[in-house]
N, C-alpha and C positions, 0 to 999 in steps of 0.2 A: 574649600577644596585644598587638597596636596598642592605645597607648592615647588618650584621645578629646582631644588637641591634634596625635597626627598623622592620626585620621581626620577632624577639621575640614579640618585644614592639605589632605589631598588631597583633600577631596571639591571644596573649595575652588577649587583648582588645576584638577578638575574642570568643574566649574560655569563658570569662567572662561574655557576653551578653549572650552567646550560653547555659550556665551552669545557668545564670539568669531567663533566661525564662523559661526554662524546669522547673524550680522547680516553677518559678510562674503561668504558664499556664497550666502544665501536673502533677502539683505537683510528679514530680521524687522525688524519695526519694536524700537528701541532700547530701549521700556519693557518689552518682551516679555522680552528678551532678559536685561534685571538680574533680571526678576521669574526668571526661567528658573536663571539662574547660582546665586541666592540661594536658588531651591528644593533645587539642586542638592548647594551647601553645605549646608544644613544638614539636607538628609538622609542625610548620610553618619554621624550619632548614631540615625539613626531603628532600625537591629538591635540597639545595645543599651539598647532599651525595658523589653527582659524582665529588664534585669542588678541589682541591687540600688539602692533607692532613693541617688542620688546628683546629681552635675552631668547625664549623657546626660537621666535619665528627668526630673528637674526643665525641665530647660531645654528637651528635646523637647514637653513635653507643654505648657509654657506656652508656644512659638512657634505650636504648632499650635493652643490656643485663641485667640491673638491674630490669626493669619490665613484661618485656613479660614471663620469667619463673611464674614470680606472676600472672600474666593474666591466666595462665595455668593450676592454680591450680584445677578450676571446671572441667576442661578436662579429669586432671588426674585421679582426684577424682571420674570421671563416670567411670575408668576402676580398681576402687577399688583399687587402688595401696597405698602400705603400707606408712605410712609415711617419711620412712627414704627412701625409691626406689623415693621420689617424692624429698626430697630435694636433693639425686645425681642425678634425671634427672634436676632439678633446675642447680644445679651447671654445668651441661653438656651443658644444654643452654645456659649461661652465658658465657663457654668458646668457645663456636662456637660462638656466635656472639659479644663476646668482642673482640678477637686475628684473628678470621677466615673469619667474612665479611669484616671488616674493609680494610683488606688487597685485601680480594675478588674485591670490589668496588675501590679500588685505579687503577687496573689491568685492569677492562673491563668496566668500564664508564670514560667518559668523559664528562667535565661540558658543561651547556646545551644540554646534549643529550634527552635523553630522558627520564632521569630522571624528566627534566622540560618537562611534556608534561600530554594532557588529560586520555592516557589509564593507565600512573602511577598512579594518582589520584585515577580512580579506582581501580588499583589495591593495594593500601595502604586501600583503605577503606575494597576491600575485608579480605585481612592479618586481619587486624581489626576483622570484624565481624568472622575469623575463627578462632582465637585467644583467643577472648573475648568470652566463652563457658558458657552461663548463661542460667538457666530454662525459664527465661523470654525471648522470642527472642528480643523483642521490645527494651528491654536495649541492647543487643548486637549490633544493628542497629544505637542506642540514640551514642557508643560509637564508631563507624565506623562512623557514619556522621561527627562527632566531629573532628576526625583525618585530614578526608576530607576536613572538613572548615578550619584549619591550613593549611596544604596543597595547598588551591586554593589560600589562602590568599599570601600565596608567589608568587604562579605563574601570580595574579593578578598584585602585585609590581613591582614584575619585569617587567613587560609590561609597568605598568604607569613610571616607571624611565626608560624605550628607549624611553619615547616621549620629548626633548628637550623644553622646553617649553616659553625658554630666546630665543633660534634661530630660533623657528618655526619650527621644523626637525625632523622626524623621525630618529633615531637612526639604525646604521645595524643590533644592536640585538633584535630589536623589532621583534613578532612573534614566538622566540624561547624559548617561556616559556610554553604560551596558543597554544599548536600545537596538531597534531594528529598523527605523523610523521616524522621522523628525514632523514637525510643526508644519514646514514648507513643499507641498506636493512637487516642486519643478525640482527641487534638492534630491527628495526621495527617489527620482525619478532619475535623473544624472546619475545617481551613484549603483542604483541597482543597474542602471543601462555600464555602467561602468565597470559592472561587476561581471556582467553576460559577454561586454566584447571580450575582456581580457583575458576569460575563459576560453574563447574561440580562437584569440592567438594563441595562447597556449596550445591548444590541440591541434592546431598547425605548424605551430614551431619545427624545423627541420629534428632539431634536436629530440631523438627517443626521450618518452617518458618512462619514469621507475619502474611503471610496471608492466612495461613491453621489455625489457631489459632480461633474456634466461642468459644463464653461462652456455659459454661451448659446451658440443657435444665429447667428453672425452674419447679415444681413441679404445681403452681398455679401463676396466674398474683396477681403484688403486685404494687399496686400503686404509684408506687417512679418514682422520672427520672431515667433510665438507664444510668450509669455509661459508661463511651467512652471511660476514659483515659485508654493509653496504657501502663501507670505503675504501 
């Protein structure tokens, strides 16, 4: 299988395109766009969470307690919370998920389980968009997709490194990246149940979705093209 300097290097590459076009086709504004590429990158380690304590799980688990408190901060900020209540729910974050998954994830996954698989995918992109709490939905989406393209982009790799290419062969662990479905029915079971709540917070989320989102009604027709972009 890929190992984790060339699924940096593409998710990377990734993130890069992904953060290039958006600012040159939908003109996002340009912090969106590093924030976008950098989620991009360095969720191309996020599948092997499950693989045995090393570089992926150390360094996945302490970027996501370094930034997902900071992702949190419009969140908190819509329930008016003071600023010092926000930097200890910060630091609270930080120690559950620096010292408390790390260990969680060593305990009840296993590599290639299902962590390499399609319903994770979405469900990193949902975490994502519930996370990332902005007035704008459509950036919230811009940085959930972004996650997602890191993300496939490993599960991609690993599939093209099971096809032997020197001996004409499929390899035994082809399949077990791009699946929908693992070996272990309580696994299957947790993640697709994982999949169906996180849908239902989303669709209660206070925060409008994209596509409840029309413009004002204007006042009088004004001769201009109508502006499309979603940023």
């Amino acid at each position: 299988m890929a190992g984790f300097k060339t699924h940096i290097t593409v998710s990377t590459a990734v993130g890069a395109g992904y953060a290039a076009g958006a600012y040159t086709l939908y003109d996002a504004p340009w912090e969106s766009c590093v924030l976008a590429g950098g989620l991009c990158s360095v969720s191309g380690m996020l599948p092997d969470l499950d693989s045995e304590p090393g570089v992926p799980l150390r360094e996945g688990v302490s970027f996501a307690a370094a930034v997902i408190p900071l992702l949190l901060i419009h969140r908190w900020q819509r329930f008016n919370l003071e600023p010092e209540t926000m930097v200890l729910a910060g630091g609270l974050v930080y120690l559950l998920i620096r010292f408390g998954l790390g260990k969680l994830l060593g305990k009840l996954t296993v590599h290639r389980g299902m962590f390499h698989s399609l319903p994770a995918l979405a469900i990193v992109g949902q975490l994502t968009y519930l996370i990332c709490d902005h007035e704008n939905p459509w950036l919230r989406v811009f940085f959930a997709s972004a996650v997602m393209a890191g993300f496939a982009s490993h599960l991609i790799l690993d599939e093209i490194w099971s096809i032997d290419v020197r001996r004409l062969r499929v390899k035994s662990s082809f399949g077990t990246a791009v699946k929908l479905w693992g070996e272990c029915w309580w696994a299957n079971l947790l993640t697709y149940a994982s999949v169906v709540g996180l849908a239902l917070l989303i669709t209660a989320d206070p925060s409008p979705l994209p596509s409840t989102i029309r413009p004002p009604d204007e006042p009088e027709m004004i001769a201009t093209q109508p502006d499309d972009r979603p940023f």
